[in-house]
C-alpha positions as CSV (number, residue, x, y, z in Angstrom):
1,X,4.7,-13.1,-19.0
2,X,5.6,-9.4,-19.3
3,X,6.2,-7.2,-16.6
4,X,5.4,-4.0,-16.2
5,X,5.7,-1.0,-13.8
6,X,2.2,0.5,-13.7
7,X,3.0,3.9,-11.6
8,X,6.5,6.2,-11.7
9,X,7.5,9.3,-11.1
10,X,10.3,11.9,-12.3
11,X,11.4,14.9,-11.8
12,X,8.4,16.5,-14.1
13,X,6.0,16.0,-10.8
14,X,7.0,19.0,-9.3
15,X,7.7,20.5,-5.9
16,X,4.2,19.2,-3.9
17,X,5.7,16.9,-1.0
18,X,5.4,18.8,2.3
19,X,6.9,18.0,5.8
20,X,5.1,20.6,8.1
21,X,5.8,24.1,6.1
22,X,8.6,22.9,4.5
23,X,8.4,21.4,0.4
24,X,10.2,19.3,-1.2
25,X,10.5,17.8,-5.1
26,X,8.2,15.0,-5.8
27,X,11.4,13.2,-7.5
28,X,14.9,14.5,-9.0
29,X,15.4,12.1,-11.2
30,X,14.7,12.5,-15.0
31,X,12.5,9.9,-17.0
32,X,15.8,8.8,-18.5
33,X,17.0,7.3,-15.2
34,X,14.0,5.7,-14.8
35,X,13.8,4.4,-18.0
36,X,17.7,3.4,-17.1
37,X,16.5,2.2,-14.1
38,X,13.3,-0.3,-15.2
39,X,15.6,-2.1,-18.3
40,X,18.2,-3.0,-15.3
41,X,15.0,-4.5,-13.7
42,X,13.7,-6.4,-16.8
43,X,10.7,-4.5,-17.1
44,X,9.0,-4.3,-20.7
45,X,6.6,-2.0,-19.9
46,X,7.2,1.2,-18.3
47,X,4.3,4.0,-17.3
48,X,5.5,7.4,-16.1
49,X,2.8,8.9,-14.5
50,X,3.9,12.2,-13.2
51,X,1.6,14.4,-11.4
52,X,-0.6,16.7,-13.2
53,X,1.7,16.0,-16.1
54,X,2.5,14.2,-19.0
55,X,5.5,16.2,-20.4
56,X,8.0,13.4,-18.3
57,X,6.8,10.7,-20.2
58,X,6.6,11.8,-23.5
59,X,10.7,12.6,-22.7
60,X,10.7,8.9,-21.7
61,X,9.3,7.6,-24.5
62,X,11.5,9.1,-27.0
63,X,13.9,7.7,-25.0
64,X,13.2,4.3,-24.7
65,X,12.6,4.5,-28.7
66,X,16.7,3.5,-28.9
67,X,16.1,-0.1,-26.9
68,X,14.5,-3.1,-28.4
69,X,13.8,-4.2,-24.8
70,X,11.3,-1.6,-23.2
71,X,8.8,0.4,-23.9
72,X,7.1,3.6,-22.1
73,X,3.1,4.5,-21.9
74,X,2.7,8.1,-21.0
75,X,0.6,8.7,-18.3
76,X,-0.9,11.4,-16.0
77,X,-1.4,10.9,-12.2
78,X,-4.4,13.3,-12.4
79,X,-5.5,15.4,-9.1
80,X,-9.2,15.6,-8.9
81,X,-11.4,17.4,-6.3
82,X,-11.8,13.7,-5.0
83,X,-8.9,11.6,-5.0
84,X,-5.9,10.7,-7.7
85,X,-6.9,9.2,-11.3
86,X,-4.5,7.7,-13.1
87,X,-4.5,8.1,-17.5
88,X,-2.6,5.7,-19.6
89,X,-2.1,6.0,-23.5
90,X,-2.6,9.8,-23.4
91,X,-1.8,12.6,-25.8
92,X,-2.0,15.3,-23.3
93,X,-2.2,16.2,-19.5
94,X,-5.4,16.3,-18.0
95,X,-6.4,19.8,-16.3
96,X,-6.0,19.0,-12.5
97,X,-9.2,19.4,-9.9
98,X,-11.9,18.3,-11.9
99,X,-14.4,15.9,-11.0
100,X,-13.2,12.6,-11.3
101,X,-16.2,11.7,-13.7
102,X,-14.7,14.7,-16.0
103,X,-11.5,13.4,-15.8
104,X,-11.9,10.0,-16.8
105,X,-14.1,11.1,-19.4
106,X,-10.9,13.5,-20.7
107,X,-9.0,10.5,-20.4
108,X,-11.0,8.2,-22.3
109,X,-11.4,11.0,-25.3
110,X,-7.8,10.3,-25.8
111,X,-8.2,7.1,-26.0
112,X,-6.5,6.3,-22.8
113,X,-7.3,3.7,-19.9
114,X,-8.0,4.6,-16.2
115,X,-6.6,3.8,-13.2
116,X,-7.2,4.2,-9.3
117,X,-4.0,4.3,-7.9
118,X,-4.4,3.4,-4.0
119,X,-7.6,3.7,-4.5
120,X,-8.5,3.2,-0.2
121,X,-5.6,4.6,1.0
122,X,-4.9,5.9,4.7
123,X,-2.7,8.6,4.2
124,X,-2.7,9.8,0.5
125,X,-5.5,11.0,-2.1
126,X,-7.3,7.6,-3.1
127,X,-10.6,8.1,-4.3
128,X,-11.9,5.5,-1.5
129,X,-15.7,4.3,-2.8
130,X,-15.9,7.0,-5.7
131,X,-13.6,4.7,-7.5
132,X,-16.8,1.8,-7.3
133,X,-19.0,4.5,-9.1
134,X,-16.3,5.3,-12.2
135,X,-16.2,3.6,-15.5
136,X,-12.1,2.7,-14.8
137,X,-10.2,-0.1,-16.2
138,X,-8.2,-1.1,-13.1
139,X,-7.6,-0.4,-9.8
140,X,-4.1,-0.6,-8.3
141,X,-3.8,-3.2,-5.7
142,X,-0.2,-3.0,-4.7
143,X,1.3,-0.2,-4.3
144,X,5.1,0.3,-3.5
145,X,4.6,3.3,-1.1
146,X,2.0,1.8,0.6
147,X,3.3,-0.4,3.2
148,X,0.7,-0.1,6.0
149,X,-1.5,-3.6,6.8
150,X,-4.7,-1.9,5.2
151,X,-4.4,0.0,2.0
152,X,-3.3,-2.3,-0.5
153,X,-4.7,-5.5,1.6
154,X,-8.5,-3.9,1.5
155,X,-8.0,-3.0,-2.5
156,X,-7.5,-6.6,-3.3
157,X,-10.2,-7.8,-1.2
158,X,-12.3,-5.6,-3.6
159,X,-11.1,-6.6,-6.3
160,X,-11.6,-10.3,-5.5
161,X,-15.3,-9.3,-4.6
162,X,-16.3,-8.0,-7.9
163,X,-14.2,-10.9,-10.5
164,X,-14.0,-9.6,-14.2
165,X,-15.3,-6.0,-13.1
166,X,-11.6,-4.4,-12.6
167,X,-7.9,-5.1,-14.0
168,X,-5.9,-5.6,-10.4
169,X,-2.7,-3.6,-11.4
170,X,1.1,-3.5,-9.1
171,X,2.7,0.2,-9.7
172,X,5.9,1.3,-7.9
173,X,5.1,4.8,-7.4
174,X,8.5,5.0,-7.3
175,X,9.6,8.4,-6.8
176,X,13.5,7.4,-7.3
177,X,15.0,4.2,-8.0
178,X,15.8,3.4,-4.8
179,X,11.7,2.2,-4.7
180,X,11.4,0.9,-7.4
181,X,11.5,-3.4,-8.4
182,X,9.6,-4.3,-5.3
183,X,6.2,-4.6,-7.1
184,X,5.1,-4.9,-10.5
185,X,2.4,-5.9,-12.6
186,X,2.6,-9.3,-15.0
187,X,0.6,-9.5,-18.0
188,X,0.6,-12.1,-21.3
189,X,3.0,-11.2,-23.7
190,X,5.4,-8.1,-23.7
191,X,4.7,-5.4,-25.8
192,X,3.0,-2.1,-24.6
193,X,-0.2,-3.6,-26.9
194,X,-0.1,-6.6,-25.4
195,X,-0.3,-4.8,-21.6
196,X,-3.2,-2.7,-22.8
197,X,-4.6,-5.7,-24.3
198,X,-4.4,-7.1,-20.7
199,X,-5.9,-4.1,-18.9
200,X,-9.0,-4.8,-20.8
201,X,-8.8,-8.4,-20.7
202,X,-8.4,-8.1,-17.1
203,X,-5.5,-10.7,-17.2
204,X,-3.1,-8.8,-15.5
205,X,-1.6,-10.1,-12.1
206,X,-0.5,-7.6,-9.3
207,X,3.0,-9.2,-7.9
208,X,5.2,-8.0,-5.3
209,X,5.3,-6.1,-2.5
210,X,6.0,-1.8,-1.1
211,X,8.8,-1.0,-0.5
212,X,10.5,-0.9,2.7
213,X,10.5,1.9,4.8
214,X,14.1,2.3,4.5
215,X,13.7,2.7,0.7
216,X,11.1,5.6,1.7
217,X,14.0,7.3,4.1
218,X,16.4,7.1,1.3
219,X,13.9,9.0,-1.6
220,X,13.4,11.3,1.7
221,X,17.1,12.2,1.5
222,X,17.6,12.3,-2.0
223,X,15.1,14.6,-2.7
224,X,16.0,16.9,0.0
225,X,19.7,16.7,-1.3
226,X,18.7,17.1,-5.2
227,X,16.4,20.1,-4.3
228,X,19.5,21.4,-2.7
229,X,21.4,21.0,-5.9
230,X,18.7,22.2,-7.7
231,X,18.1,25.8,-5.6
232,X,22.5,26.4,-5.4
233,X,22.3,26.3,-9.5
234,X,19.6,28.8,-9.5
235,X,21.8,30.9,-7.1
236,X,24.2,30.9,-9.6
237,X,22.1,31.5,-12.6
238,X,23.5,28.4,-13.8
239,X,19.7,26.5,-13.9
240,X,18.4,26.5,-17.2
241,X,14.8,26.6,-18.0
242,X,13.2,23.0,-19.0
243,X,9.7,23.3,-20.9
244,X,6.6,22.1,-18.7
245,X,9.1,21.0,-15.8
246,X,7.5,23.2,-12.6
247,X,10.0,22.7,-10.7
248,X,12.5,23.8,-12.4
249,X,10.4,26.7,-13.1
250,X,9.4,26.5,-9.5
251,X,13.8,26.8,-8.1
252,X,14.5,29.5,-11.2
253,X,11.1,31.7,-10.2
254,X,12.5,31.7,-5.9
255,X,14.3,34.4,-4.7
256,X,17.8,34.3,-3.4
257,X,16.6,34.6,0.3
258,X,14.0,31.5,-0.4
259,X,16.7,29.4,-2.0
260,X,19.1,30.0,0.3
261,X,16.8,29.1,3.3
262,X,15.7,26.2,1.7
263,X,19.5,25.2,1.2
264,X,19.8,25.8,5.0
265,X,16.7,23.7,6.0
266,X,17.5,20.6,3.8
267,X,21.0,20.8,5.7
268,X,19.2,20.9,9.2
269,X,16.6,17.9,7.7
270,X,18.9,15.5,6.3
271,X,21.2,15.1,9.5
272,X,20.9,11.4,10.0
273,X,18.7,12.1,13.5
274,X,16.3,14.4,12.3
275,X,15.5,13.0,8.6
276,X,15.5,9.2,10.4
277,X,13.1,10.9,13.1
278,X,10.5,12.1,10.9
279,X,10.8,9.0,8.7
280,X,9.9,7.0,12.6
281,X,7.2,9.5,13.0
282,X,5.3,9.4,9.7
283,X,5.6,5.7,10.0
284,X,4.0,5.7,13.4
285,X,0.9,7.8,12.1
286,X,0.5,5.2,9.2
287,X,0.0,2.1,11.1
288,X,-2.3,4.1,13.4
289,X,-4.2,4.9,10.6
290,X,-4.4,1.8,9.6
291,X,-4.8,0.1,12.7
292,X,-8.4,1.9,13.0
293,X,-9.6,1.3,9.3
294,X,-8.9,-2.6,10.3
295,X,-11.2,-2.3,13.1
296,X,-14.0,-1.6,10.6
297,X,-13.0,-3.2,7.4
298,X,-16.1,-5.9,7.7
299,X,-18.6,-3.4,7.8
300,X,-16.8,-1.7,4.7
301,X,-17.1,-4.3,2.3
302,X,-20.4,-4.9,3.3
303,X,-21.3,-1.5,2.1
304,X,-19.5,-1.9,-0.9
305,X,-21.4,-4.8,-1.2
306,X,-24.5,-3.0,-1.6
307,X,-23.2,0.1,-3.1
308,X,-21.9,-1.9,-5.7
309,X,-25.3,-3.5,-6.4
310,X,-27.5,-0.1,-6.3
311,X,-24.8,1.1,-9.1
312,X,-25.5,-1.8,-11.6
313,X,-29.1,-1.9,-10.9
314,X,-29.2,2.0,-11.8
315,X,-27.1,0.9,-15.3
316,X,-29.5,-1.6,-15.8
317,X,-32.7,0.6,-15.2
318,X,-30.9,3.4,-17.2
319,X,-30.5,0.7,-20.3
320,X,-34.2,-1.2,-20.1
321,X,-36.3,0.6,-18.0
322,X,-36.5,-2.2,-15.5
323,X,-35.4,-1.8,-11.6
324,X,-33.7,-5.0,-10.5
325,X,-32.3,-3.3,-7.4
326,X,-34.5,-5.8,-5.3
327,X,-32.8,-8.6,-7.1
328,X,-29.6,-7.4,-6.9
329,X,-29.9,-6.8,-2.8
330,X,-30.8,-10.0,-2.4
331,X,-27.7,-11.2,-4.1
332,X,-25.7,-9.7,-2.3
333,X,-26.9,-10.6,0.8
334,X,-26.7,-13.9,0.1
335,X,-22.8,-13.4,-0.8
336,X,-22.2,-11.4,2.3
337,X,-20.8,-14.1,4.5
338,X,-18.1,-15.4,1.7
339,X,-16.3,-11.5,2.0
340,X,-15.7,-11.0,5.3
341,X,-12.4,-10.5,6.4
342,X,-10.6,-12.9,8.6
């Protein structure tokens, strides 16, 4: 079986993380390192999915073209005005905050596959029930910066409602390698063909699990301390420009005052109490978060239940003319009491 990392990040995803008013990079690490990174780990397939971008793994790929032992699919963590789609196989980025019909749509043009990366998360952009209505490939069931009881958990529970209708992917969403090689995806064979091949197949097998929270603290810091690096270059006009990187267009483009205030704050966040604090704090809200959704997770699959089946017998009316949406409820009412959650 081949193993692949469904969901990275690099330095190409900007500068979007926030922490109150202050902003941090998304990652400071270039696609090299993680392409570095993943042969150490014996991964064959590696997918760099930067935000809103595609320009990190097309650096990746004619990287990895040197080894005999990895490959890299560009990819595109896509922000739509509903919730993050992710493209695999593409050419091109994918113009952020459409719909996410019009995005996977752009995606599939390509010729790429589509993802829902946490798909029900509690804290970040998933696309929650929209994903049910979208013609995607996969959804991710594991992923490594989720590790709250519900997100991932309710995904596979989906998943296993609906056999054959999705490919269950594993994705890091590592944001530096200090995240990664906690989850991954296994597929037959070990080519980047043979993984696609397994997307539509669905024969790929989610394994793993997030990462710890530790491993979250530690991309907190480095971050925080590779922004810093980042801003005191720009100070000294020693930062040169990198095509369809924001943010190193983003530290080049601040003023003196902004980059030296932003070299200040990440001194007064990464002092092991406050950076250690916030990392208790956000932590705190998560399980809270998650703690409710459990509360109600029966009555959510239940819906899906019957979302799902108003959705096919609309494809099936669209194709023949005839509405089997009775017959459909009553299937699903009938499989009701095998789903619930225990």
């Amino acid at each position: 079986m081949g193993k692949a990392d469904t969901h990275t990040h690099t330095t190409y995803s900007g500068y979007n993380t926030k922490v109150g008013k202050l902003r941090f990079p998304e990652s400071v690490i270039g696609p090299e390192v993680q392409v570095d990174n993943a042969r150490r780990n014996g991964v064959d397939v590696l997918c760099i999915t930067d935000h809103n971008a595609v320009a990190g793994g097309i650096v990746g790929q004619k990287y990895a073209k040197q080894f005999d032992d990895i490959e890299v699919v560009v990819g595109d963590e896509v922000m739509t005005d509903s919730g993050e789609v992710i493209g695999l196989w593409l050419t091109e980025k994918v113009k952020p905050m459409l719909s996410p019909e019009e995005a996977v749509d752009i995606i599939h043009e390509q010729g790429g596959l589509a993802i829902a990366p946490h798909p029900f998360s509690v804290h970040v952009d998933g696309l929650q029930e929209k994903a049910l209505e979208l013609p995607l490939e996969g959804l991710e069931t594991i992923n490594g910066g989720h590790p709250d009881p519900y997100s991932n958990m309710f995904a596979q529970k989906v998943v296993d409602l609906f056999p054959g209708r999705w490919a269950a992917t594993s994705g890091s969403d590592a944001h530096a390698v200090c995240t990664s090689n906690y989850n991954w995806t296994e597929f037959p064979g070990s080519t980047a063909e043979d993984f696609r091949k397994a997307i539509l197949n669905k024969t790929t097998v989610p394994c793993g699990q997030p990462a710890p929270v530790f491993g979250q603290f530690q991309w907190s810091y480095e971050v925080v301390m590779g922004g810093q690096k980042l801003m005191y270059k720009a100070l000294r006009r020693k930062l040169e420009p990198v095509p369809d990187n924001d943010l190193i267009t983003k530290c080049i483009s601040n003023t003196d005052l902004k980059s030296a205030t932003g070299i200040v704050m990440g001194f007064v966040y990464n002092m092991p109490f406050t950076a250690m604090l916030a990392t208790l704090i956000s932590t705190g809200v998560l399980k809270r978060r998650a703690k409710k959704a459990l509360k109600g997770i029966e009555a959510r699959l239940e819906s899906i239940q019957k979302l799902v089946a108003e959705i096919d017998s609309k494809k099936v009316l669209a194709l023949t003319g005839e509405d089997v949406s009775p017959l459909k409820e009553a299937v699903a009412e009938m499989e009701l009491p095998h789903v619930r959650a225990h």
